[in-house]
N, C-alpha and C positions, 0 to 999 in steps of 0.2 A: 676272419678266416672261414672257409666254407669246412673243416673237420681237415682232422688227421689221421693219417694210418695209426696203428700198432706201433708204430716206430716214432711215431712223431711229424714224421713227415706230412703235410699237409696235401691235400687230393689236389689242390689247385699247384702243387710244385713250390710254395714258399718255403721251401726247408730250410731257407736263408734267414728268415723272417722267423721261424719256429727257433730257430738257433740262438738268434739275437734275444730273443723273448729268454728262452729256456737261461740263458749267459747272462741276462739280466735279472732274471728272477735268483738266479742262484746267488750272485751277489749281495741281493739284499738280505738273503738267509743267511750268507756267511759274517756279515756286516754287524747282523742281529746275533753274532754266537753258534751258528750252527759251523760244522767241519766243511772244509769248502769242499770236496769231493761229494760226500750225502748230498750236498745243497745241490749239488750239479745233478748227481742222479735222482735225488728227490723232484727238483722241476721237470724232469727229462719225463718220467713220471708222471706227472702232472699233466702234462704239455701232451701224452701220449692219447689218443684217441679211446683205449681200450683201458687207459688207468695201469697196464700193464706191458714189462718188457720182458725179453731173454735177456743176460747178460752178454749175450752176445749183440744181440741187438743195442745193451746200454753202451757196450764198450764202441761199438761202429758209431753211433749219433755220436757221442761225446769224446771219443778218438782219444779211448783211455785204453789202459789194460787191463781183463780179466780180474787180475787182481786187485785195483783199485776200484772195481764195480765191487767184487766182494768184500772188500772193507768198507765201501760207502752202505753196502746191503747189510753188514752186519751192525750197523750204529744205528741205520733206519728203524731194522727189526729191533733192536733192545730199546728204543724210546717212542715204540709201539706206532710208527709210521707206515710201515710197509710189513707186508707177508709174505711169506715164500711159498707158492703154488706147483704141484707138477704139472707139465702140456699133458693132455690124455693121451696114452699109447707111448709116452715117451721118456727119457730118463731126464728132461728137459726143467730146471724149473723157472717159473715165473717169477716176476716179481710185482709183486700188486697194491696199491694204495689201497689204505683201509675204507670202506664204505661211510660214511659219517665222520670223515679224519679230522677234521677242528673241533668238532663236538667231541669227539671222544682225548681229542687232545687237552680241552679245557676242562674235561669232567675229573679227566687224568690230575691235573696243575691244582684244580677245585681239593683234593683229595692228597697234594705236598700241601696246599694251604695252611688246611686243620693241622695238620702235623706240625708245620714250622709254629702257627702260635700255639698250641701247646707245649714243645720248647722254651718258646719265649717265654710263656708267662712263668714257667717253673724256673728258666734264667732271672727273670725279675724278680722271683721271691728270694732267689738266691742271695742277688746281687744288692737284694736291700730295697723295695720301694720307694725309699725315702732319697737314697742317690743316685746322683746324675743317670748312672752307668742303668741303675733298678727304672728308672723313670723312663729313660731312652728306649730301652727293651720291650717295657709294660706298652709303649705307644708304638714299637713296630710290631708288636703281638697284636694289640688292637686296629692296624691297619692292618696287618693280613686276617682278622675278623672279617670287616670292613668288607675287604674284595672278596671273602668269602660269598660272604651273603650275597654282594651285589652278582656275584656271576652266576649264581643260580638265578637271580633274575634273568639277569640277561639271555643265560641259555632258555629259561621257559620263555622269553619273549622271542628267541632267533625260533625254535621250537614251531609256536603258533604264525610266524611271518614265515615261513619254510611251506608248513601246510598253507595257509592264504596262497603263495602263490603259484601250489600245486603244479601242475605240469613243467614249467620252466626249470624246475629244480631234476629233474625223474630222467634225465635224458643220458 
């Protein structure tokens, strides 16, 4: 696609094409556990050239009502996806994708991690290391350990491969 407006709309006229994309991506967020309305305005979103809508403009692309934009807006905002912005001069507000939004989504998940295995290991002490129940626990404490660690790798690696490929990312 050669870009999109603010709305999604693509400068070359595929708004057909942007649709099906946008219908498709939201699918697969809903598929994965997200709420299917977020998922529809979260792609819409995504899909949009400026990273940012009115709700007016979310409910016309996705041929919803107002209100269904602000219950998707409001699950967005509470699991730290989207912002609410005002238009300058205006009582208007925005709706905007966070800058770094998978990074700051996985630093987020990095940070339930610690939390869930400390739970667990204080559930294993509980529940007796010695049984099933204590041993089962101690090993899914130690697996969210595990992907602890490894996604701080992973993020200082996404990190230094983000800057490597400097410009392509900036746009």
């Amino acid at each position: 696609m050669t870009g999109m407006t603010t709305t999604g709309a693509s400068k070359d006229g595929n708004e057909e094409g942007v649709s099906r994309f946008v219908e498709r991506f939201a699918a697969e967020l809903t598929e994965a556990g997200m709420q299917r309305m977020a998922s529809r305005v979260f792609a819409a979103l995504l899909a949009s050239e400026g990273a940012s809508m009115t709700s007016a403009e979310l409910a016309e692309q996705l041929r919803i009502s107002p209100a269904a934009v602000s219950g998707a807006i409001r699950y967005l905002s509470q699991v730290g996806m989207v912002s609410r912005e005002r238009d300058p001069g205006t009582r208007r507000e925005r709706y905007v994708l966070h800058n770094e939004l998978w990074y700051e989504t996985f630093t987020r998940r990095d940070q339930v991690l610690v939390r869930w295995e400390k739970v667990l290991r204080e559930g294993s002490e509980l529940l007796g290391p010695k049984t099933a129940a204590g041993a089962r626990t101690a090993e899914t404490a130690e697996f969210f350990a595990f992907l602890q660690r490894e996604m701080l790798g992973i993020m200082d690696r996404w990190a230094a491969y983000k800057e490597a490929r400097g410009a392509e990312f900036s746009s």
